[in-house]
C-alpha positions as CSV (number, residue, x, y, z in Angstrom):
1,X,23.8,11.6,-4.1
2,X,22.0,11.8,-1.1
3,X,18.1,13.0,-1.3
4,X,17.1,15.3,1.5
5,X,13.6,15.3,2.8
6,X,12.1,18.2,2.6
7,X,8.5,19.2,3.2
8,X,5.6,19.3,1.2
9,X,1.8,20.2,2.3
10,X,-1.4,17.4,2.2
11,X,-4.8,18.3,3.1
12,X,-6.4,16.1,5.0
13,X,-10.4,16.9,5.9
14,X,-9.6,20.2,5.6
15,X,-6.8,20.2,7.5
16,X,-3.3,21.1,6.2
17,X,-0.6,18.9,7.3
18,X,3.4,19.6,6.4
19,X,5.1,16.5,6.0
20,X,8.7,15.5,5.0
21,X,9.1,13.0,2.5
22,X,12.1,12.5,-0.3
23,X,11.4,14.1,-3.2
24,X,11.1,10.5,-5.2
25,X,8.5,9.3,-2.8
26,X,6.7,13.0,-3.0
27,X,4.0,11.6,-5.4
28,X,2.8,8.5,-4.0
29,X,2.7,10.2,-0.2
30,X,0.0,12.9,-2.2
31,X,-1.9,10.1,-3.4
32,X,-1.9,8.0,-0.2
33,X,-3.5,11.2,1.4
34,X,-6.0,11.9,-1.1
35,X,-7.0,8.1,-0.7
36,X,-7.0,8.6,2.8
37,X,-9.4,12.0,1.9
38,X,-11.6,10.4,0.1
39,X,-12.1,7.4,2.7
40,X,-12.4,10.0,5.8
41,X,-14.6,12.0,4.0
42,X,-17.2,9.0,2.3
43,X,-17.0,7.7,6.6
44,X,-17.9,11.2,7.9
45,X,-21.0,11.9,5.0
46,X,-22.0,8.3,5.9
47,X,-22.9,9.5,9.7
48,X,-21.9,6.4,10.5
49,X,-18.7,7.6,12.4
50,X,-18.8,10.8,14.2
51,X,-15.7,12.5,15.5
52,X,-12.5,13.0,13.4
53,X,-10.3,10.5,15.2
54,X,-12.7,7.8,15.6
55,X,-12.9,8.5,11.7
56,X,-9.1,8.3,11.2
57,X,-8.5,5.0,13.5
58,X,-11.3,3.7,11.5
59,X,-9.7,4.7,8.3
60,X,-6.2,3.6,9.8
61,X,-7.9,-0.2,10.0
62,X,-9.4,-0.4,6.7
63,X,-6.1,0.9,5.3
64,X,-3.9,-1.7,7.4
65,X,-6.8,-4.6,6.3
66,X,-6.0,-4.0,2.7
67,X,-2.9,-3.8,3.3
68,X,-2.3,-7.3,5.3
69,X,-4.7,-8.9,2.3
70,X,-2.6,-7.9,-0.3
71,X,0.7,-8.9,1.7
72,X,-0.8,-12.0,1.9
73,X,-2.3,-12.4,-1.5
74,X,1.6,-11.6,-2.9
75,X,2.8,-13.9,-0.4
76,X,0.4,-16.4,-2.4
77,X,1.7,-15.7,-5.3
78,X,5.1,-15.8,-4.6
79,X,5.2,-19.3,-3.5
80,X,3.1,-20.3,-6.8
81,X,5.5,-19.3,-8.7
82,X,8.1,-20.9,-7.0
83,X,6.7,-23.7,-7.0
84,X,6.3,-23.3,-11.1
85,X,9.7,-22.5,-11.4
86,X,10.8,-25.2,-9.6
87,X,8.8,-27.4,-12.2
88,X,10.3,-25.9,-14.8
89,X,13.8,-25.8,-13.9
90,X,13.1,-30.4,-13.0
91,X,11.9,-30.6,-16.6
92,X,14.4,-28.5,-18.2
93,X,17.3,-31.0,-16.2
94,X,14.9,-34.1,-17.2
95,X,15.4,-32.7,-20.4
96,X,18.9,-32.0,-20.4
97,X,20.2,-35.6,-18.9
98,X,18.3,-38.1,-21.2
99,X,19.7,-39.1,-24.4
């Protein structure tokens, strides 16, 4: 079966926004906006940032940063393991082929 989108509401800064997501990715699309909330809103209080799109390209490169470290961190991992894997699987065969 086929999941239609269909549209659910996220407050942004006090800003409603309708948004169409499937209905199995509804939950973490709420709590990527109310992450995205919370960051907006800690940058506005700061005074740091004025303005809300200044605020929201900010909050876009944060989010993007964390996003590229963590690709890279699992792209870290990946290889580690492998690498293990690899080890394993050469001393299982060691194993394996001597008498």
């Amino acid at each position: 079966m086929i999941n239609k989108p269909h549209s659910i509401a996220i407050t942004i800064m006090g800003k409603e926004y309708r948004i169409a997501c499937d209905l199995e990715d509804q939950d973490d699309l709420l709590q990527s906006a109310q992450d995205l909330d919370v960051q907006m809103r800690r940058m506005r209080d700061s005074g740091k940032v004025n303005g809300a799109d200044r605020i929201a390209v900010i909050a876009a490169l944060n989010l993007a940063h964390e996003l590229q470290v963590a690709k890279n961190q699992n792209a870290m991992l990946k290889q580690r393991l492998e690498e293990s894997l690899a080890k394993i699987s050469n001393k299982i065969e060691n194993v394996l082929e001597s008498p």
